[in-house]
ZATORRO-475908 format. One record per residue (C-alpha): residue number from 1; x, y, z; residue in three letters. Coordinates in steps of 0.5 Angstrom, whole numbers, padded with zeros to 4 digits. Example, Ala and Ser with C-alpha at 12.3 -4.5 7.8 and 13.67 -1.06 7.14 Angstrom:
<atoms>
ATOM | 1 | 0025 | -0009 | 0016 | ALA
ATOM | 2 | 0027 | -0002 | 0014 | SER
</atoms>
This chain:
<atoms>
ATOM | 1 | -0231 | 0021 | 0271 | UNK
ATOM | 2 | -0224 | 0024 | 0274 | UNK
ATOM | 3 | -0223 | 0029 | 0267 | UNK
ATOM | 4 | -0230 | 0032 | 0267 | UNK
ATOM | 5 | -0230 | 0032 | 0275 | UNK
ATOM | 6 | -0223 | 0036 | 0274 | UNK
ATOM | 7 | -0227 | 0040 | 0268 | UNK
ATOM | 8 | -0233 | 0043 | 0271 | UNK
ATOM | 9 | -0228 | 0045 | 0277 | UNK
ATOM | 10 | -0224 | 0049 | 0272 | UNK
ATOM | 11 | -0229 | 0052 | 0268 | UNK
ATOM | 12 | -0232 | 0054 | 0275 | UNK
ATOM | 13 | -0226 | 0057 | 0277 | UNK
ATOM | 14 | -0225 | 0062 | 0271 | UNK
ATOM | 15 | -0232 | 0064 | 0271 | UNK
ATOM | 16 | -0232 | 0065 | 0280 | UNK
ATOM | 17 | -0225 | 0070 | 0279 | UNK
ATOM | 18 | -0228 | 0073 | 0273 | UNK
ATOM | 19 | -0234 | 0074 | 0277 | UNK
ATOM | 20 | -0231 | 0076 | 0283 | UNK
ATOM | 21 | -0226 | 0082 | 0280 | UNK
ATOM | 22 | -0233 | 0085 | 0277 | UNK
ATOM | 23 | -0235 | 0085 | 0283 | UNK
ATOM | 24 | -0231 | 0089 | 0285 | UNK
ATOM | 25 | -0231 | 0093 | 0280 | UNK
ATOM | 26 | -0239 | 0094 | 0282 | UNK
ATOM | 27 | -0238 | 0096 | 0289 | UNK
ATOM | 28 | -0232 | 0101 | 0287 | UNK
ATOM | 29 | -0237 | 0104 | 0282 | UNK
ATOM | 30 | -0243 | 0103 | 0288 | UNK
ATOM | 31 | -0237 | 0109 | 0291 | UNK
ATOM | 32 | -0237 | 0114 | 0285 | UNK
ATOM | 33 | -0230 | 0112 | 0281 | UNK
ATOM | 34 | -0234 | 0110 | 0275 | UNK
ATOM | 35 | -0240 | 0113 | 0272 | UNK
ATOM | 36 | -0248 | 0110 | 0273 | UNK
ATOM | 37 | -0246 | 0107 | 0266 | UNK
ATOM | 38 | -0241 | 0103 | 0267 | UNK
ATOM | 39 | -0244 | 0100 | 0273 | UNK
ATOM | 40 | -0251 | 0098 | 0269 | UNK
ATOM | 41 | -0245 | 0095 | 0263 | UNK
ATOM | 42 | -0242 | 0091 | 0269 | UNK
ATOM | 43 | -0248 | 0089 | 0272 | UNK
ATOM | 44 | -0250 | 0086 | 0264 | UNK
ATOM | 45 | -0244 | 0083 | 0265 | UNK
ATOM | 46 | -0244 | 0079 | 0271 | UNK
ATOM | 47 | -0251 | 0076 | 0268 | UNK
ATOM | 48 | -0248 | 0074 | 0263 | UNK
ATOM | 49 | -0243 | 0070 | 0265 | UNK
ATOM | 50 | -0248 | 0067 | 0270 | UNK
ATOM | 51 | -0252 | 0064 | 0263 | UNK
ATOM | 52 | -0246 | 0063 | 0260 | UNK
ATOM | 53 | -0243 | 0058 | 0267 | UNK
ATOM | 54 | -0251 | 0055 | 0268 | UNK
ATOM | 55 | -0250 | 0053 | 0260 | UNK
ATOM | 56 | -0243 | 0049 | 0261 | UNK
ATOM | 57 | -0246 | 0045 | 0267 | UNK
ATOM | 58 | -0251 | 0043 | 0264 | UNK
ATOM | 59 | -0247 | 0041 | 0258 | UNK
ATOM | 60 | -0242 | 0038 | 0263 | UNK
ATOM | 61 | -0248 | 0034 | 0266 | UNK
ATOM | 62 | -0251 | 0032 | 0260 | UNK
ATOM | 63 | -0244 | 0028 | 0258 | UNK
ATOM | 64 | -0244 | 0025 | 0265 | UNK
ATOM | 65 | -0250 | 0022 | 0264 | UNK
ATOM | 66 | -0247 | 0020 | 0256 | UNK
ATOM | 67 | -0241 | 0017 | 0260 | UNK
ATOM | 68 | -0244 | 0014 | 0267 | UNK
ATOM | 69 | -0249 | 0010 | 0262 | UNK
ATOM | 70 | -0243 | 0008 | 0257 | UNK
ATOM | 71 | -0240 | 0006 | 0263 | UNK
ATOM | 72 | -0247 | 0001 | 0265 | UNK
ATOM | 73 | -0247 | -0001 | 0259 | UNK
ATOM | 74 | -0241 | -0005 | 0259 | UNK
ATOM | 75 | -0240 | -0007 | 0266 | UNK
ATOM | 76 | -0246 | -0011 | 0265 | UNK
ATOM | 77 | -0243 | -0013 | 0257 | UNK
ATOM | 78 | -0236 | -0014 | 0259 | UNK
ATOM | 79 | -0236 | -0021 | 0259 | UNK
ATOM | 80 | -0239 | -0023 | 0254 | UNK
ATOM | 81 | -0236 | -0017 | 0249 | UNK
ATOM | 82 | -0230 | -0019 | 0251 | UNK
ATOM | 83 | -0230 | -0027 | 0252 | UNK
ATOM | 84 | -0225 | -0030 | 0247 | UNK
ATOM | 85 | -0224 | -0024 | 0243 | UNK
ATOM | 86 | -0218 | -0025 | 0243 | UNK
ATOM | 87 | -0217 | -0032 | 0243 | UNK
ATOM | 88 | -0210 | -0035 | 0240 | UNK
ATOM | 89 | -0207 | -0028 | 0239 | UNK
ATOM | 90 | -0200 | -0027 | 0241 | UNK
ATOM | 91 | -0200 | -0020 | 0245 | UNK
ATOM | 92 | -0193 | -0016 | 0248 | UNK
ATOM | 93 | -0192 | -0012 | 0253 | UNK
ATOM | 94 | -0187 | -0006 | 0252 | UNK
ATOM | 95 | -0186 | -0002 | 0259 | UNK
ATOM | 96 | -0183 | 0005 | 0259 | UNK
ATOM | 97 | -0179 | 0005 | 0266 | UNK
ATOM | 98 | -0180 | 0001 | 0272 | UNK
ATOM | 99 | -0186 | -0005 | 0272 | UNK
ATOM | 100 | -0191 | -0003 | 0276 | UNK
ATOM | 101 | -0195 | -0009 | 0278 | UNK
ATOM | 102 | -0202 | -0006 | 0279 | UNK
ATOM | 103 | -0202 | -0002 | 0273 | UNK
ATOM | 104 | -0199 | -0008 | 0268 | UNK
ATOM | 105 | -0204 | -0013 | 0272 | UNK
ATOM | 106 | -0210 | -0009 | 0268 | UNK
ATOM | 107 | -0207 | -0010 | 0261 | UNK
ATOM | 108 | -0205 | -0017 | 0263 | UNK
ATOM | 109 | -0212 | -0019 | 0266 | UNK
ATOM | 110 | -0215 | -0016 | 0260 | UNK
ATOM | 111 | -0211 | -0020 | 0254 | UNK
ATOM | 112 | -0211 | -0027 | 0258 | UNK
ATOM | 113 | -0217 | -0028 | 0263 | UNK
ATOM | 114 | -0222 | -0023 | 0260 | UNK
ATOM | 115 | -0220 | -0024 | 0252 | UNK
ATOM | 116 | -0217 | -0030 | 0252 | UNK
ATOM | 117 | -0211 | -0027 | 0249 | UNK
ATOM | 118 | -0203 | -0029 | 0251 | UNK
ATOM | 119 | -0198 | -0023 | 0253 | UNK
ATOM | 120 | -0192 | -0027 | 0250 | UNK
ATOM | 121 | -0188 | -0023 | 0252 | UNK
ATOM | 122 | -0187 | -0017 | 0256 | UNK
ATOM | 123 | -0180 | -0012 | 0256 | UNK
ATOM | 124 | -0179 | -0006 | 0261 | UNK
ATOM | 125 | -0173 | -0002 | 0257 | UNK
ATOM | 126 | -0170 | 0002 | 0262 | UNK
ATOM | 127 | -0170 | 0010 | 0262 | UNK
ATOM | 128 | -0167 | 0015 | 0261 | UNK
ATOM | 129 | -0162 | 0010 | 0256 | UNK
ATOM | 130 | -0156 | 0008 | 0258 | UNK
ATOM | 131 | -0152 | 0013 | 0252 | UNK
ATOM | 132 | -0146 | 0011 | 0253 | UNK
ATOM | 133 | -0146 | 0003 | 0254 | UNK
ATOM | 134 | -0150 | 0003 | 0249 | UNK
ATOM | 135 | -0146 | 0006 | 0244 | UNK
ATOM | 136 | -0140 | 0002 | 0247 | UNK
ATOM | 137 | -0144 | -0004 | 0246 | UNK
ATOM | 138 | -0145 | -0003 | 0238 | UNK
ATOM | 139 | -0138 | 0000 | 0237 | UNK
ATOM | 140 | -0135 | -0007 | 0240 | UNK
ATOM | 141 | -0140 | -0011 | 0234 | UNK
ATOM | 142 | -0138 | -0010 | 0227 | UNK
ATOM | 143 | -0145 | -0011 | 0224 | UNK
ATOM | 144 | -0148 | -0006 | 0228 | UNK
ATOM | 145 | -0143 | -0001 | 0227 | UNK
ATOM | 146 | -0148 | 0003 | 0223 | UNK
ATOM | 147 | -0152 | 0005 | 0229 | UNK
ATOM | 148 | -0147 | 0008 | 0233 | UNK
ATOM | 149 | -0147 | 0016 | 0234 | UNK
ATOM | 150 | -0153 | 0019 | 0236 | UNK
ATOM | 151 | -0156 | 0022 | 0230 | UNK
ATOM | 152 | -0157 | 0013 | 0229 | UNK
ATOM | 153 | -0161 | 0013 | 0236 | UNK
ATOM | 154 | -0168 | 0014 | 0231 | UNK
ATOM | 155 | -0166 | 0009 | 0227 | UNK
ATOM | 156 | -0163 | 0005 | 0233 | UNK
ATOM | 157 | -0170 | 0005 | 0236 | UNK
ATOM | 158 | -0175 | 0003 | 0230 | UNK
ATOM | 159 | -0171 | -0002 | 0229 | UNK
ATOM | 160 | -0171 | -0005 | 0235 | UNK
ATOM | 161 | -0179 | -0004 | 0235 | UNK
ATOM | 162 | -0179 | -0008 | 0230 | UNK
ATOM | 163 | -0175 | -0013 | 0233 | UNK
ATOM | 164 | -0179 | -0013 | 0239 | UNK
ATOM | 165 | -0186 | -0015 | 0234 | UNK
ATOM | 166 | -0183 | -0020 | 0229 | UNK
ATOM | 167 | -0179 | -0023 | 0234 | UNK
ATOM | 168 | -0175 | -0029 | 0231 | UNK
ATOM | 169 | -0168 | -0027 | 0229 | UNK
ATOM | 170 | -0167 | -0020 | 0233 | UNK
ATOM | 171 | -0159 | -0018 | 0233 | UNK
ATOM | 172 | -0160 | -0012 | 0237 | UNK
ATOM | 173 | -0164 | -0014 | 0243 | UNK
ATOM | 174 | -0159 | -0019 | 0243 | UNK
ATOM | 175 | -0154 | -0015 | 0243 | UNK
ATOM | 176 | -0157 | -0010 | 0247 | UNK
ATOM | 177 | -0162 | -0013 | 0252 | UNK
ATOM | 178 | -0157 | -0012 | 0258 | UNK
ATOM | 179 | -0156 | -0005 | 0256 | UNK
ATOM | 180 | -0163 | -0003 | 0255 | UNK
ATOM | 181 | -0167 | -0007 | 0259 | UNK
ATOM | 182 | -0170 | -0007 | 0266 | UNK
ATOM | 183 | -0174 | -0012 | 0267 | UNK
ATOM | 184 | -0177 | -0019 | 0261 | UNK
ATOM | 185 | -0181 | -0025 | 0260 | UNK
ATOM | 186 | -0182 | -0029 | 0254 | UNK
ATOM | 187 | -0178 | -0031 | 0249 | UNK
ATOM | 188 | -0178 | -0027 | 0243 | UNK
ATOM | 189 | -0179 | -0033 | 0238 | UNK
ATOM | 190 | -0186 | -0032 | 0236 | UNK
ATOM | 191 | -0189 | -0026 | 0233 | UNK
ATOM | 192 | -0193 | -0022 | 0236 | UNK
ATOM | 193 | -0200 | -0021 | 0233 | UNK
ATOM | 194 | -0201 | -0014 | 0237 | UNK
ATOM | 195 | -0197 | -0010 | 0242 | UNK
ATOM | 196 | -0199 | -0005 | 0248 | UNK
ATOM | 197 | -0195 | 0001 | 0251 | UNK
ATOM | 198 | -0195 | 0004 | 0257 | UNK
ATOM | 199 | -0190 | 0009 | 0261 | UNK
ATOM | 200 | -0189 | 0009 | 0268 | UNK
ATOM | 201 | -0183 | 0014 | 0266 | UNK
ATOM | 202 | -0183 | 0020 | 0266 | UNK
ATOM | 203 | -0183 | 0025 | 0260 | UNK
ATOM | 204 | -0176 | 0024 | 0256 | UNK
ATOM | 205 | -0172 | 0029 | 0253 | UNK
ATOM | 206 | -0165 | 0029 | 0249 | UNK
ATOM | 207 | -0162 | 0022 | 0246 | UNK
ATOM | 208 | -0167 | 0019 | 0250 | UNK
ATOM | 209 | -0173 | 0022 | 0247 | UNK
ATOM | 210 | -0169 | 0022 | 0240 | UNK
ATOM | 211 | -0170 | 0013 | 0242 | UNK
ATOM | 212 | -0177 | 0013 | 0244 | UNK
ATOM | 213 | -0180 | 0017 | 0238 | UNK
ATOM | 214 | -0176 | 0011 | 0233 | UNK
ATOM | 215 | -0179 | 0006 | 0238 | UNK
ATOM | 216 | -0186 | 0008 | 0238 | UNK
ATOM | 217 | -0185 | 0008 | 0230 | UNK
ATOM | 218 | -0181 | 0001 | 0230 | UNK
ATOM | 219 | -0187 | -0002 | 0234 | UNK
ATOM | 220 | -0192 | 0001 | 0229 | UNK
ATOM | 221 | -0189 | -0001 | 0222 | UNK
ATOM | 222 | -0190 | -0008 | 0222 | UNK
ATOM | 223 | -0197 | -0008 | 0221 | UNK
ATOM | 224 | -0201 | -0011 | 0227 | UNK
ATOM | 225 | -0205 | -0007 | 0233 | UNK
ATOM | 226 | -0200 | -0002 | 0237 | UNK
ATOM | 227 | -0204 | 0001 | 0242 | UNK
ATOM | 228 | -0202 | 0007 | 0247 | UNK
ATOM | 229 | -0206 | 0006 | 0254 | UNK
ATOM | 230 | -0205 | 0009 | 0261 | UNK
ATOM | 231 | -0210 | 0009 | 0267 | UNK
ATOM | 232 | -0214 | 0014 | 0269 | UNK
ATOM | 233 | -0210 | 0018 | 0274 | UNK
ATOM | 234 | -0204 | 0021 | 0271 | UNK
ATOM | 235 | -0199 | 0026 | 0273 | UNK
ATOM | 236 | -0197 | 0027 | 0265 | UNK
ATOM | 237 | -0201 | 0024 | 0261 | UNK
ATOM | 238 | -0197 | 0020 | 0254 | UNK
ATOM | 239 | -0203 | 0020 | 0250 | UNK
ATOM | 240 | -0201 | 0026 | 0246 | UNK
ATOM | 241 | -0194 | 0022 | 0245 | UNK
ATOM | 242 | -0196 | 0017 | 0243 | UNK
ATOM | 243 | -0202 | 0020 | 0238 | UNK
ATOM | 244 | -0196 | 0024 | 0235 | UNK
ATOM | 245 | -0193 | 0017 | 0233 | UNK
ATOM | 246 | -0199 | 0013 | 0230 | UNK
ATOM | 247 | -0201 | 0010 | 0236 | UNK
ATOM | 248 | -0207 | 0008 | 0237 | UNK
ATOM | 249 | -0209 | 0010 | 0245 | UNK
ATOM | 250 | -0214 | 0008 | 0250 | UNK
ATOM | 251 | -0215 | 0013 | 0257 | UNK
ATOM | 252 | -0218 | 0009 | 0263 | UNK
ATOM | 253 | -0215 | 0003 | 0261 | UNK
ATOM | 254 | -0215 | 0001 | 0269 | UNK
ATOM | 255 | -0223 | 0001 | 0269 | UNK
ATOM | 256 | -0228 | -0004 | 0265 | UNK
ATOM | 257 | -0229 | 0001 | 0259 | UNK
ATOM | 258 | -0222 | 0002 | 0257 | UNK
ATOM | 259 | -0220 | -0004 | 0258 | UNK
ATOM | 260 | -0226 | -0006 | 0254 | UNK
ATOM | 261 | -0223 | -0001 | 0248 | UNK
ATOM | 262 | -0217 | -0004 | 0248 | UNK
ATOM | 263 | -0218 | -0011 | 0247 | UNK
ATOM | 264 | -0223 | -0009 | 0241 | UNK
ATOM | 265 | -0217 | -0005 | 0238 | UNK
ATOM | 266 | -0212 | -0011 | 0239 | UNK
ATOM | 267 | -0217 | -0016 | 0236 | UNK
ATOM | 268 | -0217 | -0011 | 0229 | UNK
ATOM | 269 | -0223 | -0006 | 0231 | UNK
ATOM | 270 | -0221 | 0001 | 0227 | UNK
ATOM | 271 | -0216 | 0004 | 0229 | UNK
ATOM | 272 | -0216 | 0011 | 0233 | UNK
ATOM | 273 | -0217 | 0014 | 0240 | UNK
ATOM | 274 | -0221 | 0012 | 0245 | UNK
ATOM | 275 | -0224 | 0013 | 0252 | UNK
ATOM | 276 | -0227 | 0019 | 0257 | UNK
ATOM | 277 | -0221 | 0025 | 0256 | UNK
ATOM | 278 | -0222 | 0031 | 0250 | UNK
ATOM | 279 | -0215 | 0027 | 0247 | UNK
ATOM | 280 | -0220 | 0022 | 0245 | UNK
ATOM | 281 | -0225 | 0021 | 0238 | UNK
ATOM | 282 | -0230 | 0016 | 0242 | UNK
ATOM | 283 | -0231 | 0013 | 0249 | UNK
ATOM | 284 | -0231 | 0005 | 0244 | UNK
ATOM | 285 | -0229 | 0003 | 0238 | UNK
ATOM | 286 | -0234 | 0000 | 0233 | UNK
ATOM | 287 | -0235 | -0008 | 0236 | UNK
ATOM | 288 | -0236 | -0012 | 0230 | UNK
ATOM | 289 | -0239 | -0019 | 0232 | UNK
ATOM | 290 | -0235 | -0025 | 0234 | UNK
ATOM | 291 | -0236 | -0030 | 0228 | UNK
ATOM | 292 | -0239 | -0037 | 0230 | UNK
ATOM | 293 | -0235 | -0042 | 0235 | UNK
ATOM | 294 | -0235 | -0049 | 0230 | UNK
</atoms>
């Protein structure tokens, strides 16, 4: 709701400045500096753009009536489209900076109250990364010695990434972990059986971003669902970041309709981009039906 609100008001805005500058050029005319003709072209050009601004409203309006009855739809489809979706999967939770609980909670709710599902683990990796500390920590360890200089920092990442999805021996979150890692629970025992990521950080650049692209890649190799989310109200948005990187993304994972996005795509649905903003491919992904309880 809040992008398209945010969209009628900037095509609104255009259209108001374009119209009050040839406004003013009307009155100047109106006063003899320009000639009768450029005055009637001027005119032309305001009904225009008046056409033009009644037709995009309407676009916008017709969207919002797709989005609002979208939105119906699944407040009073939810549960049973989400009941047991998820059951028995093993799902991970990769935090990108500090754990804020009312963002987490929608994604913890969703996978285990809604679905049915179980966050197995939960990481909170610490940014920007500690460079330095964690190329200390590798360089004390003689197996870990190929991943030590920056230009590694890619492969440190997807390795990692790795190591966070399949779990059970994980030589570099061992060695790691307190170097890297802000806040945790779980075991890294089981593998996952899908993974979501979101960014409470700022945008990163440098090592660190170097890291991440690595991280997201890792995450997305091991051939289970990754998905992207974040709420609905952000200042920097992560999704083209983590479409870069073959994620699959959900916007508006605060709201039913995200949430409902998300757990189809950690069930298996087709992987891609879902929710209410111009970064998505479709409000939800294709709901195939659960098979039959025994």
């Amino acid at each position: 709701m809040f992008d398209l609100r945010y969209h009628v008001a900037s095509l609104a805005a255009v259209f108001l400045m374009l119209v009050v500058g040839i406004l003013i050029g009307v009155g100047i005319s109106g006063r003899g500096f320009v000639e009768e003709a450029e005055r009637d072209q001027l005119e032309g050009e305001i009904a225009a753009l008046q056409e033009d601004l009644e037709t995009a409203n309407a676009s916008v309006e017709d969207l919002e009536l797709r989005q609002d009855a979208a939105a119906d739809f699944v407040e009073s489809a939810y549960p049973v489209l989400a009941e047991s979706r998820l059951a028995g999967r093993r799902i991970g939770l990769i935090v990108l900076g500090p754990v804020e609980q009312g963002f987490t909670a929608f994604v913890e709710r969703a996978v285990e109250d809604d679905a049915g599902g179980r966050i197995a683990r939960m990481r909170a990796l610490e940014l920007p990364l500690r460079v330095d500390a964690v190329e200390s920590e590798l360089a004390g360890n003689v197996e870990l010695g190929g991943y030590v200089g920056e230009d590694e920092l890619g492969n440190l990442g997807r390795d990692l990434g790795r190591e966070l999805v399949a779990g059970g021996e994980t030589p570099l979150l061992d060695a790691l972990e307190d170097e890297i890692v802000e806040q945790r629970s779980g075991s890294l025992v089981e593998p996952l059986d899908g993974v979501v990521v979101v960014r409470s950080a700022e945008p990163q650049a440098g090592p660190t971003s170097r890291f991440l692209a690595g991280l997201y890649q890792g995450l997305n190799s091991v051939g289970v669902p990754a998905v992207g989310v974040e709420p609905t109200r952000v200042e920097q948005s992560a999704i083209p970041v983590f479409q870069r990187y073959g994620l699959s993304t959900v916007d508006g994972v605060d709201e039913e309709l995200g949430q409902l996005a998300l757990i189809l795509l950690l069930g298996g649905a087709n992987p891609g981009d879902y929710g209410v903003r111009d970064t998505a491919e479709g409000i939800l992904p294709p709901i195939e039906p659960l098979p039959p309880r025994e």
